[in-house]
C-alpha positions in Angstrom: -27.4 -15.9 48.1 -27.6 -18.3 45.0 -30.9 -16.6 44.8 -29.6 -13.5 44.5 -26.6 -14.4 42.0 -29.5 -16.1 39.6 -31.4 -12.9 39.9 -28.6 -10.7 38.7 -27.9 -13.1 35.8 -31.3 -13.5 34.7 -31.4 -9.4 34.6 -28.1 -8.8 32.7 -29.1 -11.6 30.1 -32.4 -9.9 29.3 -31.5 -6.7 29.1 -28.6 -7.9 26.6 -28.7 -6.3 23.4 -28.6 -9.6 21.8 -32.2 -10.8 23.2 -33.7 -7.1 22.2 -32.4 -6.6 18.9 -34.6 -5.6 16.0 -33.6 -7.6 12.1 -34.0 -3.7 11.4 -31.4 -2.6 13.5 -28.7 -5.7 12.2 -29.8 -4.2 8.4 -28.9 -0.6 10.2 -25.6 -2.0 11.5 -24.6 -3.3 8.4 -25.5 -0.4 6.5 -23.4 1.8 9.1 -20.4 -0.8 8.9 -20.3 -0.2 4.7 -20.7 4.0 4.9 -17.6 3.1 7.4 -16.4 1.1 4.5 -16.5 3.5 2.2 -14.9 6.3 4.0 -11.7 4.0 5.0 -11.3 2.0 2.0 -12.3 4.1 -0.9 -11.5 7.8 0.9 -15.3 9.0 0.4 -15.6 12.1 2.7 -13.7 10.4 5.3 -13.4 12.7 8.0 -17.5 12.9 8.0 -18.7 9.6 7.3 -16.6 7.7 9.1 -18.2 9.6 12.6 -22.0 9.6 11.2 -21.0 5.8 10.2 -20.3 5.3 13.6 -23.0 7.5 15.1 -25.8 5.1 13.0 -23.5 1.7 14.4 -24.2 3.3 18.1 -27.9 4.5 18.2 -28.9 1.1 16.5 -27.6 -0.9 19.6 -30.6 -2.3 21.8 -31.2 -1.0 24.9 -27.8 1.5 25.2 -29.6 4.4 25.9 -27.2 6.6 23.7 -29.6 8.2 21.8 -33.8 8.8 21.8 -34.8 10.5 18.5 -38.3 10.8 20.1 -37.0 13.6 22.3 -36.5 15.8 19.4 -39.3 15.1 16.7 -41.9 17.1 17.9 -42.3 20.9 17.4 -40.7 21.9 21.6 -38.0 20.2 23.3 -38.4 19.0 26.8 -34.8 20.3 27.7 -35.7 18.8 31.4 -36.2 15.6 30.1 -33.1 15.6 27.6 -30.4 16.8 30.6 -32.3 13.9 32.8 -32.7 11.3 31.2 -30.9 11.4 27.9 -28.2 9.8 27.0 -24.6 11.1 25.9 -25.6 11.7 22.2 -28.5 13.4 23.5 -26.8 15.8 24.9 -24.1 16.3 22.5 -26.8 16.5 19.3 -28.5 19.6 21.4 -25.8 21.1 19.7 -27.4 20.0 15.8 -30.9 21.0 17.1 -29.9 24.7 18.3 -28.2 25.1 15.8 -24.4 25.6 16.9 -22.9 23.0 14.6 -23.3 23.8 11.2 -22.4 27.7 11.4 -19.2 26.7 13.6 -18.6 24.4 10.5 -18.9 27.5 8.1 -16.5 29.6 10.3 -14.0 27.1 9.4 -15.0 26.9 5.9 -14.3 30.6 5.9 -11.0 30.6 7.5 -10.3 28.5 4.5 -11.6 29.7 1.2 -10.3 31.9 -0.7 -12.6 34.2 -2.8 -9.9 35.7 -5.4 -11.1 33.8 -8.0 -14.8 34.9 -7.0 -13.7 38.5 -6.9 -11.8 38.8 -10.4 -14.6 36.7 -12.0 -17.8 37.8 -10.8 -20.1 36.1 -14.0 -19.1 33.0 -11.5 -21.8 34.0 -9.2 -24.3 33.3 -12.2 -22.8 29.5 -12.7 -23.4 29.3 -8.5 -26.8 30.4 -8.5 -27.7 28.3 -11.4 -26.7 25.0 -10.0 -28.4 25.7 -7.0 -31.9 24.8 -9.9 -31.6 21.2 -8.1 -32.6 22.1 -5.0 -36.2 24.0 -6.6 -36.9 21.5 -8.7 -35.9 18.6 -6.3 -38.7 20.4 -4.0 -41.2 20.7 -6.3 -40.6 17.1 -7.1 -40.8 15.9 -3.3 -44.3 17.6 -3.1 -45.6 15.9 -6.1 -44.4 12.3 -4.1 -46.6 13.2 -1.5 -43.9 14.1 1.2 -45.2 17.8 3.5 -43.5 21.3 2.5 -41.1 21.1 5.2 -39.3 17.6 4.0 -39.7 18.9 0.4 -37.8 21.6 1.5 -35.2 19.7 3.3 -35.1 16.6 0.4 -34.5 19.6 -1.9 -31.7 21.3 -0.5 -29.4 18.3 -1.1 -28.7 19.2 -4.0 -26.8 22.2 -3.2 -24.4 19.3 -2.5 -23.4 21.0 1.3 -24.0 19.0 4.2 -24.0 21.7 7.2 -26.9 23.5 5.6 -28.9 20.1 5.2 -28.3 19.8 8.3 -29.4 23.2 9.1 -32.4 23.2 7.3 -33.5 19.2 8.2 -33.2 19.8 12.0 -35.8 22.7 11.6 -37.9 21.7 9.4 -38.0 17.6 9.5 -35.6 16.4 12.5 -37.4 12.9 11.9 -35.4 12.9 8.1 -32.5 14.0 9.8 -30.6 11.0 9.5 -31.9 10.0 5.8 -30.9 13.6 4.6 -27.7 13.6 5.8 -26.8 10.5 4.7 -28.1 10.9 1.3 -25.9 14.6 1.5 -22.9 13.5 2.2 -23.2 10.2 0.3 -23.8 12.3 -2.6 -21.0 14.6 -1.8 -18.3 11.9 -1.6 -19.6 10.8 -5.7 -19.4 14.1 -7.0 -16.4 12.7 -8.8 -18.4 9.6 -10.1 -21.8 11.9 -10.8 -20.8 14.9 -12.6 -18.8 13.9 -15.1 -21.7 11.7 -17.5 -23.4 14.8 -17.2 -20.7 17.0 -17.6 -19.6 15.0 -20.9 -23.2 14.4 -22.2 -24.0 18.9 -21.9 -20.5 19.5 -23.7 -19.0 19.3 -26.8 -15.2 18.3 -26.9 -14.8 22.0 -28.9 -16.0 23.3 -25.6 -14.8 21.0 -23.2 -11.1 21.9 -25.0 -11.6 26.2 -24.6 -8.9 27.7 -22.5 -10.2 30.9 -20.6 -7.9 33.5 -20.0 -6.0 34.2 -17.0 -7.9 36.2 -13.8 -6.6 39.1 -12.9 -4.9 39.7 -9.8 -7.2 41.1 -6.5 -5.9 43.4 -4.1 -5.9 42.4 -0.5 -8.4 45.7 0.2 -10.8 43.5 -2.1 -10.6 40.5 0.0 -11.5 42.5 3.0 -13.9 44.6 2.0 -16.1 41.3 0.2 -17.5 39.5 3.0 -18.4 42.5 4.8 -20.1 43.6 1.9 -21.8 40.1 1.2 -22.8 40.0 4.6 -24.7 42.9 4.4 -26.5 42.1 1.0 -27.1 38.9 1.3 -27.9 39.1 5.0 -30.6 41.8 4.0 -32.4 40.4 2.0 -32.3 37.1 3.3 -32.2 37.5 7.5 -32.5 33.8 7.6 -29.3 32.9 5.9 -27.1 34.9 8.4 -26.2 32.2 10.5 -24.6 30.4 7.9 -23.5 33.3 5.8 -22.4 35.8 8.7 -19.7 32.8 10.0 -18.5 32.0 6.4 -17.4 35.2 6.3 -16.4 36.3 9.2 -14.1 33.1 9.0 -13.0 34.7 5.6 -12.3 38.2 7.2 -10.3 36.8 9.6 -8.2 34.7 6.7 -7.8 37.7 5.0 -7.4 40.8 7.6 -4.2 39.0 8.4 -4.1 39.9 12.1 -5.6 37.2 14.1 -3.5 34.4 12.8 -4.3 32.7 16.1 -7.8 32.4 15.8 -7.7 31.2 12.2 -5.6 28.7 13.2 -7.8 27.5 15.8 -10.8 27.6 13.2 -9.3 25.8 10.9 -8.0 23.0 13.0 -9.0 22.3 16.5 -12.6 23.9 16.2 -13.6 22.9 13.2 -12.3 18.6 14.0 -13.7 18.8 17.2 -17.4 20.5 15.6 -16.9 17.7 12.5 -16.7 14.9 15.3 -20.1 16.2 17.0 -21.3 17.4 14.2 -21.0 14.0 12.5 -21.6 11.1 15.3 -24.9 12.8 16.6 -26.0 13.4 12.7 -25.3 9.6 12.3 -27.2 8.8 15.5 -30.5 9.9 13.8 -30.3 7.3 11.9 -31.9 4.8 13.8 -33.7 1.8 12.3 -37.5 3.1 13.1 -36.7 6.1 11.5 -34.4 5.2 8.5 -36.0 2.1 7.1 -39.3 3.9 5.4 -40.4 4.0 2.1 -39.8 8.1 2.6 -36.1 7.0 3.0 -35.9 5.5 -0.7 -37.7 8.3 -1.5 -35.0 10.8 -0.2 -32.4 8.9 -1.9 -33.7 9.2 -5.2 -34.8 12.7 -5.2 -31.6 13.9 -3.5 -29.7 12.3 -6.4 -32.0 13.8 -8.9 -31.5 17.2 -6.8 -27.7 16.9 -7.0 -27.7 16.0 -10.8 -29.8 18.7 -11.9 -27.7 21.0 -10.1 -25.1 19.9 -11.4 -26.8 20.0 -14.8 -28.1 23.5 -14.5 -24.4 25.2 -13.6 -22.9 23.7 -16.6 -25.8 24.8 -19.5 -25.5 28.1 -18.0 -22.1 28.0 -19.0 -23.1 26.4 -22.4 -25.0 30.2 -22.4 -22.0 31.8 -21.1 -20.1 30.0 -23.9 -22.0 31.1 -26.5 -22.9 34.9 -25.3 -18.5 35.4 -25.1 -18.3 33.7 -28.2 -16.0 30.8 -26.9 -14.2 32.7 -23.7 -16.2 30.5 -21.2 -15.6 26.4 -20.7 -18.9 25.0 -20.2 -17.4 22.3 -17.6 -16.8 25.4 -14.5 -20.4 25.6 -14.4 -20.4 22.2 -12.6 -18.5 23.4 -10.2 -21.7 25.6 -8.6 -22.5 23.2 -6.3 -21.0 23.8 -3.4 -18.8 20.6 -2.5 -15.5 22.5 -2.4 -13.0 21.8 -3.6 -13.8 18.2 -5.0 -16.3 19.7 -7.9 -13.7 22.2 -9.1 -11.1 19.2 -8.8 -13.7 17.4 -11.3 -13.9 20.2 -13.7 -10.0 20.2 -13.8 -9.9 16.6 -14.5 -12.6 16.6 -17.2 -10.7 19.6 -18.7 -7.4 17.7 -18.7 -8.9 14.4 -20.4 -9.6 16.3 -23.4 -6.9 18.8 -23.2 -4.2 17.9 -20.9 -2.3 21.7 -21.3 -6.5 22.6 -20.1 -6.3 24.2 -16.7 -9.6 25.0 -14.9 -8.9 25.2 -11.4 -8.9 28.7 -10.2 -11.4 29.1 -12.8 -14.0 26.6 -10.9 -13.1 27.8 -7.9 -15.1 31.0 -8.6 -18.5 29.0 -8.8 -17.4 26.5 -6.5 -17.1 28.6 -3.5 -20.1 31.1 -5.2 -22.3 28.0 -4.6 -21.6 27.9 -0.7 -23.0 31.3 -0.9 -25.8 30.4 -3.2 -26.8 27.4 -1.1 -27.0 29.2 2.2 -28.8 31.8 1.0 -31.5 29.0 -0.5 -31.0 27.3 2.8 -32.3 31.3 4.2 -35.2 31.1 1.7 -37.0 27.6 2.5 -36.2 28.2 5.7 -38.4 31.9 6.0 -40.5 30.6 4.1 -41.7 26.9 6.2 -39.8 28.1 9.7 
């Protein structure tokens, strides 16, 4: 019996997670425990990176058979193997790697944007395409480091500053970078109040930064309903692969603005969408486990995703430095920034930068037209890579 009781002892202390554990995965918990940090203390993209914080803390315990990344790397899914033997965020990120997540994420985007500003300005769709420049150029820069088409691809679309269609194009294209990429994606996102603004002063003048555009006109409710059906189509037509992403964005929209299924927008906004951000986010953070994370291609995604996100950033606002000077003044510079697609928070920053110079400045609604443009413009780059390397 004493036999038996040593036995049992001897088993439970070495399968403990404190005889197993890696250095690599107490530098991975430490790393999860500061992105938790962040998004309690400081406020950065809280109700995100608190879950993938805590996603990365769970799949870097030893031996808890959460989560096995190796299921999912390679180019078929042994869905057998996953339902048998995986683990709870196995099952749960099947949901990331089908691809159910991220468009569920843009239906309640949809639900919640309004496109007035869009509609009364449409030049704003110009200042969303141009900061999407980041994501090309961030591509063309990943190649030249060496890293395959398909990470390129997804390294580059982090500069559209939108984490769901990182997602989206990472778990097709490089699952193994999954957990790097959206790290680096939403990391990003949460600075976009720290990032743009050097770049935002150091494109403008304070003459430009001070011009006061002229209030948008009014749009009919028959507008708002008629634009995302009419997006959908275009867009949707000439890029097929974008119309997961851009069919729920706006059939979240139409459903906003019909009016008549107050219900279901509800529901979209709130219980669908928290409950898809918790999956969403805790199996995204899972992938983040120390034998993936901690590679040189990891510093490598950091820096290229921040040069991806600036030069978004960059390109939106000297297209409004064109705008500017084409309207002969009628156009601040600073909306252009706004073209990524972190919405609201880099229309927010335009504001603010407006108001340091000219306190009576108000930008808002007018960054809102290239801020939400940019979701648009990033999903239907997200459609392009992924038509092209899919």
């Amino acid at each position: 019996m004493f036999e038996v009781f040593l036995d049992s002892v001897s088993r439970l202390v070495s399968a403990s997670g404190f005889l197993n554990v890696d250095w690599r995965q107490l530098v991975m918990i430490g790393i999860a425990c500061f992105l938790a940090y962040l998004a309690i203390a400081k406020g950065y993209e809280p109700l995100l990176l608190l879950s993938i914080a805590f996603g990365m803390l769970l799949t870097n315990i030893p031996n808890n058979g959460l989560f096995h990344m190796d299921f999912f790397v390679g180019n078929s899914i042994d869905y057998g193997q996953v339902l048998h033997d995986g683990g709870l965020l196995d099952i749960l990120y099947l949901g990331v790697k089908l691809g159910i997540y991220p468009p569920l994420i843009f239906l309640g985007i949809g639900t919640m944007t309004d496109f007035g500003p869009l509609i009364a300005n449409p030049k704003s769709f110009l200042l969303g395409a141009a900061a999407q420049l980041g994501i090309f150029i961030a591509f063309v820069g990943a190649l030249l480091l060496g890293f395959s088409p398909e990470e390129a691809a997804s390294i580059g679309i982090i500069g559209g500053a939108d984490g769901p269609t990182a997602i989206l194009v990472t778990k097709t294209l490089a699952p193994h970078l999954l957990g790097s990429i959206a790290v680096a994606a939403y990391s990003y996102m949460a600075l976009v109040p720290v990032i743009q603004p050097p770049i935002m002063k150091a494109l403008t003048t304070k003459k430009e930064r001070a011009v006061k555009m002229d209030q948008l006109r009014p749009v009919s409710r028959t507008e708002k309903i008629i634009f995302p059906i009419v997006v959908t189509l275009v867009v949707c037509f000439m890029v097929p692969d974008s119309t997961p992403l851009i069919g729920m964005l706006m059939l979240g929209n139409l459903m906003k603005e019909s009016g008549v299924v107050d219900r279901l927008v509800k529901t979209a906004q709130n219980e669908l969408m928290n409950i898809i951000t918790i999956f969403l986010g805790i199996t995204v953070g899972a992938t983040a486990s120390y034998d993936y994370f901690l590679t040189p291609k990891t510093l490598g995604i950091l820096i290229m995703g921040l040069a991806a996100f600036c030069i978004g950033s960059a390109g939106g606002v000297l297209l409004g430095k064109l705008m500017y000077i084409v309207t002969k003044g009628k156009v601040n510079p600073l909306i252009g920034s706004a073209g990524v697609s972190a919405v609201p928070m880099a229309a927010r920053v335009s504001q603010k930068v407006g108001a340091e110079t000219d306190p009576t400045n108000f930008l808002l609604m007018h960054a809102m037209g290239p801020n939400v443009a940019g979701v648009i413009g990033s999903a239907v780059a997200a459609g392009v890579l992924l038509s092209i390397y899919a």
